[in-house]
PQR file with spaces between the fields and no chain letter, atoms N, CA, C, O and H, PARSE charges and radii, in Angstrom:
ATOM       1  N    UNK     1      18.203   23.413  -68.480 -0.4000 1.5000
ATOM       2  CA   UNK     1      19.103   24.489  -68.215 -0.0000 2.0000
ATOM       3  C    UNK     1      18.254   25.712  -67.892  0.5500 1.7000
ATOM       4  O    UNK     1      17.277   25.968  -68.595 -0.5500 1.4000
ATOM       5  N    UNK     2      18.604   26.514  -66.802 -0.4000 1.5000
ATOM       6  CA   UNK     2      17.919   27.679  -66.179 -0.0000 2.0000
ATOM       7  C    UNK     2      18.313   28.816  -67.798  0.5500 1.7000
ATOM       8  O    UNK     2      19.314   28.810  -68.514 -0.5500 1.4000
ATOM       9  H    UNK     2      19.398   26.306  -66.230  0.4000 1.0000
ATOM      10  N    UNK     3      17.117   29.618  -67.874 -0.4000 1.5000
ATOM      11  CA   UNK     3      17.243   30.611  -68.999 -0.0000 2.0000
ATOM      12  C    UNK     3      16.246   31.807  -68.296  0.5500 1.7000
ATOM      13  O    UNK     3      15.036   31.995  -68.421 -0.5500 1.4000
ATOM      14  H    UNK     3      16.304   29.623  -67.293  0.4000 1.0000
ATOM      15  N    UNK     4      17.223   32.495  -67.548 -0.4000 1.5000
ATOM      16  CA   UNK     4      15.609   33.793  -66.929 -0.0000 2.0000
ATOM      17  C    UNK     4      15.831   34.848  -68.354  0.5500 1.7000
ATOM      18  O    UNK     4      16.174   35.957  -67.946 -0.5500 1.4000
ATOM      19  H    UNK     4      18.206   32.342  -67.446  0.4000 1.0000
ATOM      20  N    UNK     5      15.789   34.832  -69.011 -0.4000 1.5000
ATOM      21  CA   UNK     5      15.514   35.274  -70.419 -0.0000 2.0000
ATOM      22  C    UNK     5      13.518   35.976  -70.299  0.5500 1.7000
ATOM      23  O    UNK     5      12.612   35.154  -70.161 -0.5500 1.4000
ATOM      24  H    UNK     5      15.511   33.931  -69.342  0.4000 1.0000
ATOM      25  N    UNK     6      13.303   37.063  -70.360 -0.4000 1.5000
ATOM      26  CA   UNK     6      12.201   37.508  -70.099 -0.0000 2.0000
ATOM      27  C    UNK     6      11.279   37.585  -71.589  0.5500 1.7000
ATOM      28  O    UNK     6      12.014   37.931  -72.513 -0.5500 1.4000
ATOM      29  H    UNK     6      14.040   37.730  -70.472  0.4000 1.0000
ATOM      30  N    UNK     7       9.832   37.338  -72.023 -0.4000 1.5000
ATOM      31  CA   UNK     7       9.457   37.589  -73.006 -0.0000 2.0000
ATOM      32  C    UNK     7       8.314   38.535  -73.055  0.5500 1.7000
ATOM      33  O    UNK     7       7.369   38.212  -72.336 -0.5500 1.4000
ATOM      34  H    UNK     7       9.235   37.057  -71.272  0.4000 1.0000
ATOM      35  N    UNK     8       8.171   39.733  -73.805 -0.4000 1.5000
ATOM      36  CA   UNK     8       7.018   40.483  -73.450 -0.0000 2.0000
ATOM      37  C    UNK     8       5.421   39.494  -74.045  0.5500 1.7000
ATOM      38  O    UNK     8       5.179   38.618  -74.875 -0.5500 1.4000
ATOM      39  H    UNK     8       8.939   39.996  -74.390  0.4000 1.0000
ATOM      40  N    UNK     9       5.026   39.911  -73.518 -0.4000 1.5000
ATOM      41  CA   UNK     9       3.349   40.089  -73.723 -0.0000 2.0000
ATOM      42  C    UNK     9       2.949   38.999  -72.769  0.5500 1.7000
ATOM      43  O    UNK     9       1.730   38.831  -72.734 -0.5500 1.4000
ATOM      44  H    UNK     9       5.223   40.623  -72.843  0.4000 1.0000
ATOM      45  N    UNK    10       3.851   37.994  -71.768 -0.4000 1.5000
ATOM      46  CA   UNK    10       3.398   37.275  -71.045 -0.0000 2.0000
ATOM      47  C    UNK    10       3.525   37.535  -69.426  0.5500 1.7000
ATOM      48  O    UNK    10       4.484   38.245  -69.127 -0.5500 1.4000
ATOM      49  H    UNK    10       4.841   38.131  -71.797  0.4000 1.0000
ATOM      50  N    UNK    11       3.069   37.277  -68.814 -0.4000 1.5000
ATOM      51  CA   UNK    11       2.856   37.155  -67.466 -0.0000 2.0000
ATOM      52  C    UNK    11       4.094   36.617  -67.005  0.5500 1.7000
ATOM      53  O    UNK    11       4.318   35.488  -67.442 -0.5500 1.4000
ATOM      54  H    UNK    11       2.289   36.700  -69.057  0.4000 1.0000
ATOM      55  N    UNK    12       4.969   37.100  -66.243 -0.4000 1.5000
ATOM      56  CA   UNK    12       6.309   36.333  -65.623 -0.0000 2.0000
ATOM      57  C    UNK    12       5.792   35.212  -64.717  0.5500 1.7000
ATOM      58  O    UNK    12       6.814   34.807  -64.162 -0.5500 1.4000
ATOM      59  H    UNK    12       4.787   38.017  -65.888  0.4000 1.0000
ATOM      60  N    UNK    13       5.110   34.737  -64.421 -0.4000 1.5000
ATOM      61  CA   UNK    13       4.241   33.506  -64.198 -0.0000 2.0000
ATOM      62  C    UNK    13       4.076   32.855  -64.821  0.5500 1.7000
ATOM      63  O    UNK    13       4.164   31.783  -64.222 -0.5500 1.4000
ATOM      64  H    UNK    13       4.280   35.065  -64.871  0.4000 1.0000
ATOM      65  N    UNK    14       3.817   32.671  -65.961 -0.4000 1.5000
ATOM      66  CA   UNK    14       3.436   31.820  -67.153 -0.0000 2.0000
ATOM      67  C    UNK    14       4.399   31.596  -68.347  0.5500 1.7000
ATOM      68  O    UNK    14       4.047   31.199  -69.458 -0.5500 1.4000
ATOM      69  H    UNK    14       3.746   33.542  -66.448  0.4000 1.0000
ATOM      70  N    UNK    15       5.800   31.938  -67.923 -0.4000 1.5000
ATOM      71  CA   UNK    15       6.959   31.549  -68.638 -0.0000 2.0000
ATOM      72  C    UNK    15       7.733   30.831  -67.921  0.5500 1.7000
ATOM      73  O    UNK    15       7.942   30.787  -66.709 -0.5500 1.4000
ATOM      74  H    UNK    15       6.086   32.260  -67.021  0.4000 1.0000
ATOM      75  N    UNK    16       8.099   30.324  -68.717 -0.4000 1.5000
ATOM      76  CA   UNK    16       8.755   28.931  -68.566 -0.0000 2.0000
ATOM      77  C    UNK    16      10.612   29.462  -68.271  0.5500 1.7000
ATOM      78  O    UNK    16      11.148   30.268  -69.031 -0.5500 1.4000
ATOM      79  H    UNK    16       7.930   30.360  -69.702  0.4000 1.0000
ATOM      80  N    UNK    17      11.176   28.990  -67.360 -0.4000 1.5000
ATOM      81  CA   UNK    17      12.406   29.482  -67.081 -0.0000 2.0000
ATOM      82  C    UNK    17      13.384   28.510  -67.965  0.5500 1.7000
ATOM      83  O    UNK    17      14.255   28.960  -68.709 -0.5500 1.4000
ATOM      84  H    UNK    17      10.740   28.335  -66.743  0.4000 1.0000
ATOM      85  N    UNK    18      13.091   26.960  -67.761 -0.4000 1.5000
ATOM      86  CA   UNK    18      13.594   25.871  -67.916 -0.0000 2.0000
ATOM      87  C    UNK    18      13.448   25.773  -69.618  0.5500 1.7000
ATOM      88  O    UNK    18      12.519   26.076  -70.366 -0.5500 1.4000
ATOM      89  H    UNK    18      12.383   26.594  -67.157  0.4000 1.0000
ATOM      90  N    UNK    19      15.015   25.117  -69.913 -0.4000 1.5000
ATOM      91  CA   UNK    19      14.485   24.633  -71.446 -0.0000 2.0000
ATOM      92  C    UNK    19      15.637   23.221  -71.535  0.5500 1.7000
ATOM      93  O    UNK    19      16.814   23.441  -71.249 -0.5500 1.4000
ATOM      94  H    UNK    19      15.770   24.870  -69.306  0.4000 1.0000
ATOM      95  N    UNK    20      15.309   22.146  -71.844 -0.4000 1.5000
ATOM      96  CA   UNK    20      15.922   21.131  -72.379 -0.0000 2.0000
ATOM      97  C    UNK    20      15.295   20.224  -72.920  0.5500 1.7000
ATOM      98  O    UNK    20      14.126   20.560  -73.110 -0.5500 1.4000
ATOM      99  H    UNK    20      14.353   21.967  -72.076  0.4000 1.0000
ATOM     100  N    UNK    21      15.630   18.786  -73.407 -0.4000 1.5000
ATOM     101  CA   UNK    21      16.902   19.049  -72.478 -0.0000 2.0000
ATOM     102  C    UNK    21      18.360   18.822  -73.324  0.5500 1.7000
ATOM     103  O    UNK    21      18.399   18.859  -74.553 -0.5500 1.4000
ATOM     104  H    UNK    21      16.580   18.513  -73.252  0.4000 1.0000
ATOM     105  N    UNK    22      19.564   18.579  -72.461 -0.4000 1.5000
ATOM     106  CA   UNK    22      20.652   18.974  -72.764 -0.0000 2.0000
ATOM     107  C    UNK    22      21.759   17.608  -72.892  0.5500 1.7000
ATOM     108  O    UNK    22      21.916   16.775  -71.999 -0.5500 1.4000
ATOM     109  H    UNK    22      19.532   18.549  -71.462  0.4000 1.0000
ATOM     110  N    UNK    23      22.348   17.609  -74.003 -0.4000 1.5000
ATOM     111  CA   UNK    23      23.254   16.148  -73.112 -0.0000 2.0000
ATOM     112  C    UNK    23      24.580   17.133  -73.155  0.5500 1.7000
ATOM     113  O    UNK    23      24.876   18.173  -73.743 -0.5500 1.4000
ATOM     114  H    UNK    23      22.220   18.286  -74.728  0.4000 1.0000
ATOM     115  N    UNK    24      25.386   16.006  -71.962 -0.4000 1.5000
ATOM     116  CA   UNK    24      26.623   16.696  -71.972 -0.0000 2.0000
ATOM     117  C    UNK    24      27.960   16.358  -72.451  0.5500 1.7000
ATOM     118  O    UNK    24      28.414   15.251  -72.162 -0.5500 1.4000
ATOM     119  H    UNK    24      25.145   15.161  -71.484  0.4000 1.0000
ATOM     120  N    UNK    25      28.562   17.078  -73.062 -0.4000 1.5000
ATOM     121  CA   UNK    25      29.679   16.264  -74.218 -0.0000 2.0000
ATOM     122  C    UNK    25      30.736   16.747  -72.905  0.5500 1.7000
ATOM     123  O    UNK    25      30.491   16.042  -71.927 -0.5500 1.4000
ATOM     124  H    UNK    25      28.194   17.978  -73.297  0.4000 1.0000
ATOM     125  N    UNK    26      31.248   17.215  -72.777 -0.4000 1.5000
ATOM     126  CA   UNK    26      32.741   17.472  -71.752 -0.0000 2.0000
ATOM     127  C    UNK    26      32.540   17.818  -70.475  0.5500 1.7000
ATOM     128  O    UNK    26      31.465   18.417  -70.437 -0.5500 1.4000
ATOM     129  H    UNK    26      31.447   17.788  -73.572  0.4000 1.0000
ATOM     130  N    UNK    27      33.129   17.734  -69.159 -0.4000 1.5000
ATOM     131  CA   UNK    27      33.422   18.122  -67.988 -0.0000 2.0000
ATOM     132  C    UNK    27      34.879   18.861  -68.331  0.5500 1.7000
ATOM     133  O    UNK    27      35.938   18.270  -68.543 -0.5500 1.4000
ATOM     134  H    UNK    27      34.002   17.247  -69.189  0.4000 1.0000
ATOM     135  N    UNK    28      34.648   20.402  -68.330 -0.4000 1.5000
ATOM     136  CA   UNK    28      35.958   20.789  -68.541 -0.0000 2.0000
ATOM     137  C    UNK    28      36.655   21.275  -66.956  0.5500 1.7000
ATOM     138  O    UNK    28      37.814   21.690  -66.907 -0.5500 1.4000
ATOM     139  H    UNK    28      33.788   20.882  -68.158  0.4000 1.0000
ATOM     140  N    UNK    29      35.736   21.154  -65.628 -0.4000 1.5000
ATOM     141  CA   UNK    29      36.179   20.990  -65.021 -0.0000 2.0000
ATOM     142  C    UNK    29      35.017   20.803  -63.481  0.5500 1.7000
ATOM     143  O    UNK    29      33.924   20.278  -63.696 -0.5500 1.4000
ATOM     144  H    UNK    29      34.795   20.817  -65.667  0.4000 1.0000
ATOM     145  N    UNK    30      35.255   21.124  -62.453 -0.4000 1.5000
ATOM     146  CA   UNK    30      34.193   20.730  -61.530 -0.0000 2.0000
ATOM     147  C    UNK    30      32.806   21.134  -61.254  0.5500 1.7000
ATOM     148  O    UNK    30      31.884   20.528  -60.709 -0.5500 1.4000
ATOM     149  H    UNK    30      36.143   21.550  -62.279  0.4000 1.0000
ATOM     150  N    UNK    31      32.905   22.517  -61.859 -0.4000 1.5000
ATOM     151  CA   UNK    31      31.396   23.324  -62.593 -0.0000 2.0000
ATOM     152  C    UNK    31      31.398   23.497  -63.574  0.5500 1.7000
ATOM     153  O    UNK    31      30.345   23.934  -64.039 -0.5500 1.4000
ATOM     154  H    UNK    31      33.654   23.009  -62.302  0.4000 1.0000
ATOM     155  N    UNK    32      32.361   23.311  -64.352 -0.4000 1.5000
ATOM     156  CA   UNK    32      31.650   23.996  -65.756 -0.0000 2.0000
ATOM     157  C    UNK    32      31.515   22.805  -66.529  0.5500 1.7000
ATOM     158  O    UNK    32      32.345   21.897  -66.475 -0.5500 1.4000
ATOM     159  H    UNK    32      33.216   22.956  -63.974  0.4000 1.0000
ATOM     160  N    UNK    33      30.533   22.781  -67.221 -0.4000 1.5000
ATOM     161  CA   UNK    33      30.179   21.339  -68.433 -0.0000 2.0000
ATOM     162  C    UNK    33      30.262   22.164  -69.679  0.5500 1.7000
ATOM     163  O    UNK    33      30.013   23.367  -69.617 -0.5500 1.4000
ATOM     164  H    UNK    33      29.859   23.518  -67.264  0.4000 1.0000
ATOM     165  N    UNK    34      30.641   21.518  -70.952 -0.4000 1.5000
ATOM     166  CA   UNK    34      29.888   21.900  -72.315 -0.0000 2.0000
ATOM     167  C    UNK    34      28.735   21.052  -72.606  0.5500 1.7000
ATOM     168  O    UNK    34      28.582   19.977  -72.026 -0.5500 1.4000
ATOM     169  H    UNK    34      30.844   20.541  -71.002  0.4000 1.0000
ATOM     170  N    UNK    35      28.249   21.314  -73.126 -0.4000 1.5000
ATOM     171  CA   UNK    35      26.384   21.064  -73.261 -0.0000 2.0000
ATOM     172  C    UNK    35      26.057   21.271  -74.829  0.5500 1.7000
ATOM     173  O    UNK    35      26.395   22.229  -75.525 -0.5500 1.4000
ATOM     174  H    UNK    35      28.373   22.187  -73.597  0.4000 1.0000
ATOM     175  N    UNK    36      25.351   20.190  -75.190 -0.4000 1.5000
ATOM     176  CA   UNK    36      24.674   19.858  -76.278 -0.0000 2.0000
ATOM     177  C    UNK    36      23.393   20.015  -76.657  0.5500 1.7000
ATOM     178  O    UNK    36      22.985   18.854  -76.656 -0.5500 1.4000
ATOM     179  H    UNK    36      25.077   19.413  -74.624  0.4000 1.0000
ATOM     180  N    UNK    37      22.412   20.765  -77.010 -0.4000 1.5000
ATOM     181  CA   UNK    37      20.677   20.838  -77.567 -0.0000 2.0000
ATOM     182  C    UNK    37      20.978   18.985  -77.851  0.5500 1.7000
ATOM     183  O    UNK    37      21.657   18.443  -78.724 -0.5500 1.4000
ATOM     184  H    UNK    37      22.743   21.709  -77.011  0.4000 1.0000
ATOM     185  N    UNK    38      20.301   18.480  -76.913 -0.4000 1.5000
ATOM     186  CA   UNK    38      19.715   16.879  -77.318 -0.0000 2.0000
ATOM     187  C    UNK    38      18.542   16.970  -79.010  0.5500 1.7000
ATOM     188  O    UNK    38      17.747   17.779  -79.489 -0.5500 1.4000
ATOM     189  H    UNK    38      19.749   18.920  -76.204  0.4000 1.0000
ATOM     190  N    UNK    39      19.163   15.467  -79.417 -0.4000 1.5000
ATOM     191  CA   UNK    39      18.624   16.196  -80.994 -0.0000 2.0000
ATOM     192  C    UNK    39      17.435   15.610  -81.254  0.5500 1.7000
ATOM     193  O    UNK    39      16.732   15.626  -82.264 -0.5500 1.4000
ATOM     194  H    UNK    39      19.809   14.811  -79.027  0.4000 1.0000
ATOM     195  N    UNK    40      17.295   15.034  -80.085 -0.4000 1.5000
ATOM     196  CA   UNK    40      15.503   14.660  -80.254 -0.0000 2.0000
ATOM     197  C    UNK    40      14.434   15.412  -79.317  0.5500 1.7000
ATOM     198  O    UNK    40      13.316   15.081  -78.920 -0.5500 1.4000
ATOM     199  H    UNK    40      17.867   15.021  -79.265  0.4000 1.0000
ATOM     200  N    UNK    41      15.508   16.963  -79.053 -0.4000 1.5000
ATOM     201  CA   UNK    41      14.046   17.190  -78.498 -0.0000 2.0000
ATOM     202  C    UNK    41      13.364   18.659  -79.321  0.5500 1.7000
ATOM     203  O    UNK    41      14.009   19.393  -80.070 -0.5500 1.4000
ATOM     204  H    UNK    41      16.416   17.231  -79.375  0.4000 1.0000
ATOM     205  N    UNK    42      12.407   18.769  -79.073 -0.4000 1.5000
ATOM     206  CA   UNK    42      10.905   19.157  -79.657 -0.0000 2.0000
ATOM     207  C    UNK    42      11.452   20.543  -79.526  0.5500 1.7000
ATOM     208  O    UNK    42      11.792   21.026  -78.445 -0.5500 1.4000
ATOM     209  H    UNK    42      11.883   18.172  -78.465  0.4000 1.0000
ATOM     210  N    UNK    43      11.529   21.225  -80.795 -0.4000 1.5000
ATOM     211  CA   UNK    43      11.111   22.451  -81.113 -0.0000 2.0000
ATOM     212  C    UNK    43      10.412   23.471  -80.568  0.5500 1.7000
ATOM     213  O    UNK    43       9.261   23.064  -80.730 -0.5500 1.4000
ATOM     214  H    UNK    43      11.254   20.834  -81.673  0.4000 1.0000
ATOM     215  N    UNK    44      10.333   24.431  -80.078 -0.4000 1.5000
ATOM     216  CA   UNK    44       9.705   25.538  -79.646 -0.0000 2.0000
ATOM     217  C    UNK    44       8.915   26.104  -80.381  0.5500 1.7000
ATOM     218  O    UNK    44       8.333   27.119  -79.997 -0.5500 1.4000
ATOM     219  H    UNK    44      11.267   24.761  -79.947  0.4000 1.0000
């Protein structure tokens, strides 16, 4: 999932935009999904 979420002390180059990943529990309709943190993935 796209996150332009900015963090200081780093280089906007060297951050990472992307974070998942995600599973998806509902299609509530032709764009919009609800979305789940997958529970095996790795901590930040």
């Amino acid at each position: 999932m796209y996150n332009p979420k900015r963090r200081r002390g780093l280089s906007p180059k060297l951050q990472q935009n992307w974070e998942g990943p995600y599973t998806i529990v509902k299609k509530l309709n032709d764009v919009i999904y609800r979305v789940q943190r997958s529970p095996n993935a790795k901590p930040k």
